[in-house]
Phi, psi and omega in degrees: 000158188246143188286152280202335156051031185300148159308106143312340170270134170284303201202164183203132201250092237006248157311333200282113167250122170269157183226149171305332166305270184330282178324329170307282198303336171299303155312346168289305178331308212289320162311302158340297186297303196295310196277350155285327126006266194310313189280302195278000159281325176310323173249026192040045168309029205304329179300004194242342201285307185287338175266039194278301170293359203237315182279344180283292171327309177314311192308296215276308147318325180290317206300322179280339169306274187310322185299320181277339148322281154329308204272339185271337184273312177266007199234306194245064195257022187259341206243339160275333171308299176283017185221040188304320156339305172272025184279327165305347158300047143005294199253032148270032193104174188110003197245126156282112201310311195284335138349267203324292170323306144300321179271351176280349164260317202283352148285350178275337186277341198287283203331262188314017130301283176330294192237067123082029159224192198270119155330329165297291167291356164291278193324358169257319178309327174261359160295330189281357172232026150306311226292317211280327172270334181292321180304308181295333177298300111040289155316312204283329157298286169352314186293309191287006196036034195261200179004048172317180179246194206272179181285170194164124155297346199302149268234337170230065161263154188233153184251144207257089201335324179266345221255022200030209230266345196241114167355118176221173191297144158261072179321336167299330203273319184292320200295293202331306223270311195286312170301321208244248204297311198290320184278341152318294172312306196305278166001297186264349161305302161307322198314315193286343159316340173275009195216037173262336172107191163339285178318348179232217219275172153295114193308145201084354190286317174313282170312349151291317190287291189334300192296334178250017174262309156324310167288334153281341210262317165297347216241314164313288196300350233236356211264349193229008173253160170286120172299137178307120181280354165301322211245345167060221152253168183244158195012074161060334173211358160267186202216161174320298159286355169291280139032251161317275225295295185329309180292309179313327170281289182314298187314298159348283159323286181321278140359281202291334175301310184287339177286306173316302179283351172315000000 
């Protein structure tokens, strides 16, 4: 198949470029806010609705902090130490998903300590509609022709501007599908059960449930993505993110155990 070769850029106002990249996320965010919106009215959360505007902003700084971070510690950190100027570049690419995770809990956990509410029921409320920006993130590499798959006969490989002369998987299309729709369905399938009372689930059981469902489903898609060439495989056959996603299963695993017995 021949790749679709879109401007990544949409449109540009002198300096200013919106870019396709950018705009996926904005759309995440903005999907985010409403259907956690829609869940705490559903489940008469009141204690979070008036600091409800305040902790979706910490979120939305922790998630771009942390992802350029994440991505300057574990994927390029040699390269940034001599190109420090560019690390607030964002919007050439660049973000790590576990980065994102990491800096989106440990600012939803600073917040919800600060003014006194449970941590647990937020973090179920917004994991579950996490899903819906890795799919568009996702989208957005494909548009940008980055983080391609591995070489490959299959019958809709595509050869890739960055990827040289020979057909590789479009591994940006499986994760939207595998990260983005299928861990969405699972997720929201499910929301309503830590809020069930005595009959359900312990509050954290999602975000328990997020982490090893994200990790597993990544750690699958990562068997048909390319490795980062700098950084190659690790011990000969795993990949960075196979890695991380492996912790993220355990940590997951671990949670959900620890929840179990309460």
């Amino acid at each position: 198949m021949t790749f679709p070769n879109i401007d990544p850029i949409i449109f540009s106002l002198g300096p200013l470029h919106v870019r396709w990249y950018g705009l996926m996320y904005v759309l995440g965010f903005t999907a985010s806010y409403f259907l956690v919106l829609k869940q705490i009215r559903d489940f008469s959360y009141e204690d979070l609705a008036p600091r409800f505007e305040n902790l979706n902003l910490v979120l939305i700084v922790s998630v771009v902090l942390g992802g350029r971070l994440g991505y300057v510690l574990f994927y390029n950190l040699s390269y940034y130490l001599q190109h420090p100027l560019e690390i607030p570049a964002t919007w050439t690419g660049g973000m790590s998903f576990h980065g994102a995770c990491i800096g989106c809990l440990i600012g939803g956990y600073l917040y919800t300590r600060k003014h006194g509410l449970n941590f647990w029921k937020c973090a179920d409320l917004y994991v579950v509609t996490m899903p819906i920006g890795f799919g568009l993130g996702r989208m957005g590499n494909f548009i940008n022709g980055e983080l391609f798959g591995r070489t490959t006969a299959v019958p809709w490989a595509m050869v890739f501007p960055g990827g040289g002369p020979l057909p590789r998987h479009p591994s940006q299309l499986y994760e939207m599908l595998l990260e983005g729709v299928l861990l969405f369905i699972l997720l929201w399938s499910q929301k309503s059960r830590p809020w069930k009372g005595q009959n359900g689930w312990p509050h954290g059981s999602m975000l328990a449930l997020f982490l090893m469902g994200y990790g597993t489903v990544r750690i699958f898609a990562e068997l048909f993505r390319e490795p980062d060439r700098h950084i190659g495989f690790l011990f000969h056959f795993l990949t960075m993110g196979q890695l991380l996603s492996s912790l993220m299963i355990a940590g997951g695993g671990t949670l959900w155990i620890i929840l179990a017995k309460r």
